[in-house]
C-alpha positions as CSV (number, residue, x, y, z in Angstrom):
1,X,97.6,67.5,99.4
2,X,101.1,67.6,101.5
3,X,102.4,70.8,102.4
4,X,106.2,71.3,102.5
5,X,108.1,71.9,105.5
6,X,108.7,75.4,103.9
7,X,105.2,76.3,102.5
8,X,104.1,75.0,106.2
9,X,106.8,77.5,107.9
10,X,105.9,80.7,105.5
11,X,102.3,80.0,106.5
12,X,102.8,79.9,110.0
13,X,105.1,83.0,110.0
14,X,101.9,85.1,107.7
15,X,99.7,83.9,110.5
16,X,101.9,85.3,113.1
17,X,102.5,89.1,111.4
18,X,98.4,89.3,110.9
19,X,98.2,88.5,114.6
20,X,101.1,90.3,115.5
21,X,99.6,93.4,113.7
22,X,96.3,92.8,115.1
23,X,96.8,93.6,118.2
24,X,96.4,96.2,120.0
25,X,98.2,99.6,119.3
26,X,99.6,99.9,123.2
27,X,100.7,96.1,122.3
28,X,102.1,96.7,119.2
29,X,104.0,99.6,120.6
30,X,105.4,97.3,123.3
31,X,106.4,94.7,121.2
32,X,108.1,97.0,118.6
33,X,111.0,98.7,120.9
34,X,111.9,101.8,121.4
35,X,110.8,104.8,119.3
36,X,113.4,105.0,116.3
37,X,113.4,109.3,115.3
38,X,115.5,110.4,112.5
39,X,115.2,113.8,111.4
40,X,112.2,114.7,113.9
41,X,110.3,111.5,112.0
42,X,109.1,108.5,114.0
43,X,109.5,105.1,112.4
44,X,105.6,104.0,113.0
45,X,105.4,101.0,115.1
46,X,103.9,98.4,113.0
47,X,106.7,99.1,110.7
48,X,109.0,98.5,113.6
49,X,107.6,95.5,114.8
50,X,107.3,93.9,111.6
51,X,111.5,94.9,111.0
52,X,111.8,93.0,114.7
53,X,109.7,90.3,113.0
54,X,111.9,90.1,110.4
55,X,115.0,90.5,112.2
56,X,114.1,86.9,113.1
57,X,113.6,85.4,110.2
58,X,116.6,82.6,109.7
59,X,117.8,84.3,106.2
60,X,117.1,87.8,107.6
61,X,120.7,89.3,106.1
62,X,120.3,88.8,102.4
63,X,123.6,90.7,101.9
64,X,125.5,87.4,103.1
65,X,123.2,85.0,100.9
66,X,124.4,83.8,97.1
67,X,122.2,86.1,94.9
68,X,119.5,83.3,93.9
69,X,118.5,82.8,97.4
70,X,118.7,85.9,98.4
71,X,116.1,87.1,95.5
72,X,113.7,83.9,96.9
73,X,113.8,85.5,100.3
74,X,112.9,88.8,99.2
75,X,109.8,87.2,97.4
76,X,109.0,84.8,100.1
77,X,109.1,87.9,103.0
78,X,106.6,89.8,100.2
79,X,104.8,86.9,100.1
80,X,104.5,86.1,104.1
81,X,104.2,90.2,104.7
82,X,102.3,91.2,102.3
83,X,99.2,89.4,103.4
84,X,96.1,89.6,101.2
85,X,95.8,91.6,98.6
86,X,93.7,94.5,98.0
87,X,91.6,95.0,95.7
88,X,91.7,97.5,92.8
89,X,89.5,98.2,90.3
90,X,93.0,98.6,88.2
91,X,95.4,96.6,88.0
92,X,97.8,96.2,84.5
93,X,101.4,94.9,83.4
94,X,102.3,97.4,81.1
95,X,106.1,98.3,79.5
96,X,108.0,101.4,79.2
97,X,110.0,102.0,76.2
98,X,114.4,102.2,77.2
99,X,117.2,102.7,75.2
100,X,118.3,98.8,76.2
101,X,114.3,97.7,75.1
102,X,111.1,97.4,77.1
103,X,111.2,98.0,81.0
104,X,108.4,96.1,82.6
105,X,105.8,97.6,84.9
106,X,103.0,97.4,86.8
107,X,100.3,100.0,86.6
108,X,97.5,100.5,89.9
109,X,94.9,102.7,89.4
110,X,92.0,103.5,92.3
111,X,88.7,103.8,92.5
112,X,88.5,106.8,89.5
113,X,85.5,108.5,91.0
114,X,87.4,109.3,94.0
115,X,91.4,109.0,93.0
116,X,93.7,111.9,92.7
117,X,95.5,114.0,89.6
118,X,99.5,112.6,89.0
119,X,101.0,109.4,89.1
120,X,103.6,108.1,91.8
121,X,106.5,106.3,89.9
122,X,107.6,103.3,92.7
123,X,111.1,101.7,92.2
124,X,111.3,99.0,94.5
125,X,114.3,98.5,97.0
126,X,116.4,95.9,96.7
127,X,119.8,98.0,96.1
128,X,119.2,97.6,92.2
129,X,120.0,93.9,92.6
130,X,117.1,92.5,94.3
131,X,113.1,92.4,93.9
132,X,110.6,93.1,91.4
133,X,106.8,94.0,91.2
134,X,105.8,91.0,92.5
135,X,107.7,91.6,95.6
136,X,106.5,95.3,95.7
137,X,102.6,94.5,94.7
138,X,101.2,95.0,98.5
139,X,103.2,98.2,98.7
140,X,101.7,99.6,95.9
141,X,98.6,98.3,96.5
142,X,98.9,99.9,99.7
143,X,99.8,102.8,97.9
144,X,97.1,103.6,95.5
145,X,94.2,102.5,97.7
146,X,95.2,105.0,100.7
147,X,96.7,107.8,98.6
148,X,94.0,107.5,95.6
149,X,96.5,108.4,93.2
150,X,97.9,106.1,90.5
151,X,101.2,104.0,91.1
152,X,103.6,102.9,88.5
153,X,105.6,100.1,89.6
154,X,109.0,99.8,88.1
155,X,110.3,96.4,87.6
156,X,113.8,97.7,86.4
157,X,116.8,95.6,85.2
158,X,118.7,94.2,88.1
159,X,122.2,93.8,89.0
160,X,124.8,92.1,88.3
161,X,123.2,90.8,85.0
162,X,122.3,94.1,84.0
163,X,125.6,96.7,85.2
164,X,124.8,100.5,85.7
165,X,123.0,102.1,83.9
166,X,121.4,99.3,82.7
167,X,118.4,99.5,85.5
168,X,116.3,102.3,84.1
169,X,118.1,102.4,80.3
């Protein structure tokens, strides 16, 4: 089996965030820059490394990229980010009912014996014209497994096929 120049370059660049984010936390901070505060909040360091990591990516401004390429690089970062996937004991496309038809969604649920009362309702980023819950799965993953509470992920109608307030309608 031959592995494309860009299947080989995605791998390599997964290999590097797991060791970048294995490190050590004095390391981590290091690497990551200085401390970014907003509103007495610290961005956490992981979270600034892997932006710096990012940052370097060749196609790291999708804002400048046609649309189709742009949506590929949101997947492929999810993809190279996201790493491995956790396990739930949960996990189920499901579809709201809208005004415009069925909004498609992704329901996580945790471990019941130890998960939470409510349901947090995730809309991915993306600026309403990228992403979906593919690209948001290790987030809410993340999500439900730490919090033990449900997650609804909202694969909403993007932009510009689908013009305000066509998202959520």
């Amino acid at each position: 089996m031959t592995i494309s120049r860009t299947q080989l370059r995605d791998r390599l660049a997964g290999a590097i965030v797991r060791s970048a984010m294995g490190l050590p936390p004095r390391v981590v901070r290091h690497l990551s820059g200085p401390a970014v505060r907003v509103d007495g909040q610290e961005l956490h360091p992981e979270v600034r490394l892997g932006l710096r990591l990012l940052a370097m990516s060749p196609d790291a401004s999708f804002e400048t990229l046609p649309l189709a390429r742009a949506r590929a690089e949101v997947s492929r970062d999810a993809a190279v980010f996201g790493g491995p996937p956790i396990h739930l004991p949960a996990v189920n496309d499901v579809s709201i009912p809208g005004n415009a038809g069925p909004i498609p969604a992704r329901l996580y649920r945790p471990e019941s014996r130890i998960s939470r009362p409510g349901l947090l309702v995730y809309f991915h980023g993306g600026g309403w014209v990228l992403g979906d819950t593919d690209s948001a799965d290790s987030v809410c993953r993340f999500l439900a497994a730490h919090a033990q509470v449900a997650v609804l992920s909202v694969d909403y109608r993007l932009a510009p096929e689908h013009p305000f307030p066509a998202a959520v309608a």
